[in-house]
C-alpha positions in Angstrom: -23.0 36.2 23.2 -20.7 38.8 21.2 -20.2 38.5 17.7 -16.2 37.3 17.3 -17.2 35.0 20.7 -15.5 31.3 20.2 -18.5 29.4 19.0 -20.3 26.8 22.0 -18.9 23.4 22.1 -20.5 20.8 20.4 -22.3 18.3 22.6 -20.2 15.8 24.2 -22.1 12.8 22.4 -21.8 11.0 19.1 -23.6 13.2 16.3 -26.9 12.3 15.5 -26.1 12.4 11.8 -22.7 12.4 10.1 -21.2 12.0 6.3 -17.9 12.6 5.2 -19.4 11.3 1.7 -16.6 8.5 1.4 -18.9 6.5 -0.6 -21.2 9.4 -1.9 -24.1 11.0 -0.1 -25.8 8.5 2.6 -29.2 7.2 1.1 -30.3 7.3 4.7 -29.8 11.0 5.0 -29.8 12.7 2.1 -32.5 13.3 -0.9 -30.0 13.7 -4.2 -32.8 16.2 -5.4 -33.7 20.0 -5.2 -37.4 20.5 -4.3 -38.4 17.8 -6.5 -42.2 18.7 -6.0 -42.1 21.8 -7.9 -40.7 20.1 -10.5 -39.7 17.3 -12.7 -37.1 14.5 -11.6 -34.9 14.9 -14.5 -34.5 18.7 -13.4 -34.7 18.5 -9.8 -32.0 15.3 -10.3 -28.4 16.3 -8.4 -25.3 15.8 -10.4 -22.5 15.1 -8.5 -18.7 13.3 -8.2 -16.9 11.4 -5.3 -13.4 12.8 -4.8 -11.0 12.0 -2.2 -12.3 14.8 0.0 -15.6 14.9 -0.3 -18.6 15.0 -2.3 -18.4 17.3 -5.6 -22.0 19.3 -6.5 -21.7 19.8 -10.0 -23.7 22.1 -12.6 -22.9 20.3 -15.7 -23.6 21.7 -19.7 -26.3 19.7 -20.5 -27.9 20.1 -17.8 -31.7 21.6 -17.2 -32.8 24.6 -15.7 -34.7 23.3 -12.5 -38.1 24.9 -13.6 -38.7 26.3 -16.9 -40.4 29.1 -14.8 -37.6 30.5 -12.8 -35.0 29.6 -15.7 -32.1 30.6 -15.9 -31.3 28.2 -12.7 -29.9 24.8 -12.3 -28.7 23.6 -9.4 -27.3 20.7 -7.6 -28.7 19.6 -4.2 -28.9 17.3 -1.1 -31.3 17.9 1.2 -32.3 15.6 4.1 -36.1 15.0 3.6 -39.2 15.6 1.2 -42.8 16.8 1.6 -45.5 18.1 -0.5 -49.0 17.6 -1.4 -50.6 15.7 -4.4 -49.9 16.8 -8.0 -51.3 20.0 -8.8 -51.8 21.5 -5.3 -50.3 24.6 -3.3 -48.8 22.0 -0.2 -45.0 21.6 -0.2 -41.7 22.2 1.5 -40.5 26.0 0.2 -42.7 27.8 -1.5 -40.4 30.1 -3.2 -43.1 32.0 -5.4 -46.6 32.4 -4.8 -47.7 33.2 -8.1 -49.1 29.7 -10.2 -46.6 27.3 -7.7 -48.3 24.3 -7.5 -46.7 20.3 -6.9 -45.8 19.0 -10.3 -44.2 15.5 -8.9 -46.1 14.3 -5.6 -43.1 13.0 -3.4 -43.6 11.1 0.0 -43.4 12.6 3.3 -39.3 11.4 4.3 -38.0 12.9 7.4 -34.4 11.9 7.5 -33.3 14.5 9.7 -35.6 17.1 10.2 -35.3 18.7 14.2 -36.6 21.5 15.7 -33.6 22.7 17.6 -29.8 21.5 17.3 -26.5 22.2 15.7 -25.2 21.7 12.1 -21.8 21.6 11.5 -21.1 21.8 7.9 -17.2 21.9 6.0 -17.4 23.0 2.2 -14.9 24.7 0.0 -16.9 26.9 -2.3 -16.2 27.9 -6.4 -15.3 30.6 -8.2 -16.9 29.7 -11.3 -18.9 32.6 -12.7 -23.1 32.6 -12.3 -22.2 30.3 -9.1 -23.4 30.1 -5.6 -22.7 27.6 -2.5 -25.5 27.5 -0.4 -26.2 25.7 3.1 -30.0 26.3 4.3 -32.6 24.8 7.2 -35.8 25.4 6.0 -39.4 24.1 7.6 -40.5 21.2 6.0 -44.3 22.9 6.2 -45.4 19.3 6.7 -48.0 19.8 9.4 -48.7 24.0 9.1 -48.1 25.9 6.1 -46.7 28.5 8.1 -43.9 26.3 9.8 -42.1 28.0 6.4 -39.3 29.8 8.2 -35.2 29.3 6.7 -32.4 29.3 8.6 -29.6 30.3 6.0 -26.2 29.1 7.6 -24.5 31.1 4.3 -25.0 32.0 0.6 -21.8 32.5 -1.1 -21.8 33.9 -4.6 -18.8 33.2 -6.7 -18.1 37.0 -7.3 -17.8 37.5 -3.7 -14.7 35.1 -2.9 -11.1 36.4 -3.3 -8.0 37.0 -0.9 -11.2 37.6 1.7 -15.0 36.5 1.1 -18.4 38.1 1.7 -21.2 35.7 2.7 -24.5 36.1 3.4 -26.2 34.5 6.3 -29.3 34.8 9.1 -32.9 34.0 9.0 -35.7 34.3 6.5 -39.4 34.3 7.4 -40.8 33.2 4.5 -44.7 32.7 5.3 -43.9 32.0 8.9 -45.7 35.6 10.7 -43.7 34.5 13.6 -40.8 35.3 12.2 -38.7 38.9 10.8 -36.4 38.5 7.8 -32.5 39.2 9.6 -30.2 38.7 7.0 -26.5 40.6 6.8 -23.5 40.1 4.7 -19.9 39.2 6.8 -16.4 39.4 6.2 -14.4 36.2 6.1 -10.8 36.6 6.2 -10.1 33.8 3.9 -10.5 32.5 0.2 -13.9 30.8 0.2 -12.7 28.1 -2.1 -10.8 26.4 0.5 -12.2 24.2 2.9 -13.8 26.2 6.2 -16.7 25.1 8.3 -20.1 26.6 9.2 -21.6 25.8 12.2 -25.5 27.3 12.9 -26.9 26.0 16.7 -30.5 27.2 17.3 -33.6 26.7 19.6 -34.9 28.2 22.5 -35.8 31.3 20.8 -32.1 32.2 19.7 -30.0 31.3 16.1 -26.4 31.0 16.7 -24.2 31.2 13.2 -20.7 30.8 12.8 -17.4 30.2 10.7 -14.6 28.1 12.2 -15.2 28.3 15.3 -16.1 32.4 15.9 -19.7 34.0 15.8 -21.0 35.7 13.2 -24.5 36.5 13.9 -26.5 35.9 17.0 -30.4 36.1 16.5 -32.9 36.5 19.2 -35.1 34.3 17.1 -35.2 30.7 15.6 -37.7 28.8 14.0 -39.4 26.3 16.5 -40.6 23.6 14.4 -39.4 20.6 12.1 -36.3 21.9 9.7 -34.8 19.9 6.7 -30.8 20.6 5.9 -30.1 21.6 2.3 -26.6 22.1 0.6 -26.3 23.6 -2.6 -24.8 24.8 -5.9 -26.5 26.8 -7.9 -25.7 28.5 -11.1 -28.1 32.0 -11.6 -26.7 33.3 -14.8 -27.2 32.0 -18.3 -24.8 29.1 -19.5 -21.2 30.2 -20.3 -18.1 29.4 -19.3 -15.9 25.8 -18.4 -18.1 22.9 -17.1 -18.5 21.3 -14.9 -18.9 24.3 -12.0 -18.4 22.6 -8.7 -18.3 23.2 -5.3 -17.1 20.4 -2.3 -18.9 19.1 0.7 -16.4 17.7 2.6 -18.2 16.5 6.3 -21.4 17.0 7.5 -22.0 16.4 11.6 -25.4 17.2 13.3 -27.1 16.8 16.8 -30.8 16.7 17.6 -31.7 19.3 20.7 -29.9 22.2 22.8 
């Protein structure tokens, strides 16, 4: 498959999972936290608004960095499962440092939506606020081997990126899967970020397929092969400043279990 290529059809079946957040983010899909585990709820805690288009993330003034540790960072989250060991071990979903991480809230094993090969199909319209990101990521829940830790990262968007065209950043990350090699590259879109586009990442069978309405970006001879939880984010990265609330929208969500 050539980068540019028109993106595979989606499956011609019902999605397996589907929100257009009419009445804010299904409780039967989505975890309104960010790697609560790691943390505390009232950082981990999403802040969010329904508008007529979709579900607003919002990073709001008073509102906590997400671990005192990796501060400054708040963030906003959904995210389609939880897993992680008993307070105070090393066990959970994304291990993003390795230095002193241990589980600081024990949360339940909850696998909303968690396959091992499928198709995500996500429409967002990012934000220019400064310090900002939009993020959309499949990362291994790590629930049954530490080292089922691979990330597929449909796009990263920084806020500084996005004008009359928009870099991104998208591909696969390793993490602590040995499996795995880190392929990540920055694309051109040829639109404003801010308004509403669609992602679209189909993977399994040894291959990641990414795309952006409807073309290829990246084709990967590689894809995780083992259970993946959905997360969709806005971070901020830089100190407070600046108007609040920052917000970014997730207008639909559709996804399909298998190839």
């Amino acid at each position: 498959m050539n980068p540019s290529a028109e993106l595979p059809p989606a499956p011609n079946r019902a999605p397996d999972v589907e929100d257009d957040f009419a009445t804010g983010p299904n409780p039967g899909l989505w975890v309104p936290h960010y790697l609560p585990h790691w943390t505390t709820p009232d950082r981990s805690a999403a802040r969010y608004r329904e508008t007529a288009s979709g579900l607003e993330l919002l990073v709001e003034a008073d509102q906590p960095d997400w671990r005192p540790e990796d501060a400054p960072l708040r963030v906003s989250n959904l995210q389609t499962g939880t897993y992680s060991g008993p307070a105070g071990s090393r066990r959970g979903t994304h291990r993003h440092r390795t230095d002193g991480l241990v589980v600081r809230t024990a949360t339940p094993s909850r696998l909303l939506w968690a396959p091992s090969a499928g198709r995500i199909e996500l429409t967002v319209s990012a934000t220019r606020d400064p310090g900002c990101m939009l993020a959309a990521w499949l990362v291994g829940t790590e629930q049954d081997d530490a080292t089922a830790a691979g990330e597929i990262c449909v796009f990263e968007i920084d806020a500084a990126a996005i004008s009359a065209t928009t870099t991104a950043r998208t591909g696969i990350k390793a993490h602590h899967d040995p499996e795995l090699a880190t392929d990540m590259s920055e694309v051109r879109l040829p639109f404003d970020a801010t308004t509403p586009h669609t992602w679209t990442a189909v993977w399994g069978q040894g291959e990641t397929v990414i795309g952006c309405q409807g073309r290829v970006l990246r084709h990967i001879r590689q894809s995780p092969d083992y259970p993946l939880f959905l997360m969709v984010d806005l971070f901020e990265t830089g100190p407070p400043g600046g108007h609040y609330p920052k917000a970014a929208v997730v207008h639909r969500v559709r996804g399909w279990t298998g190839r």
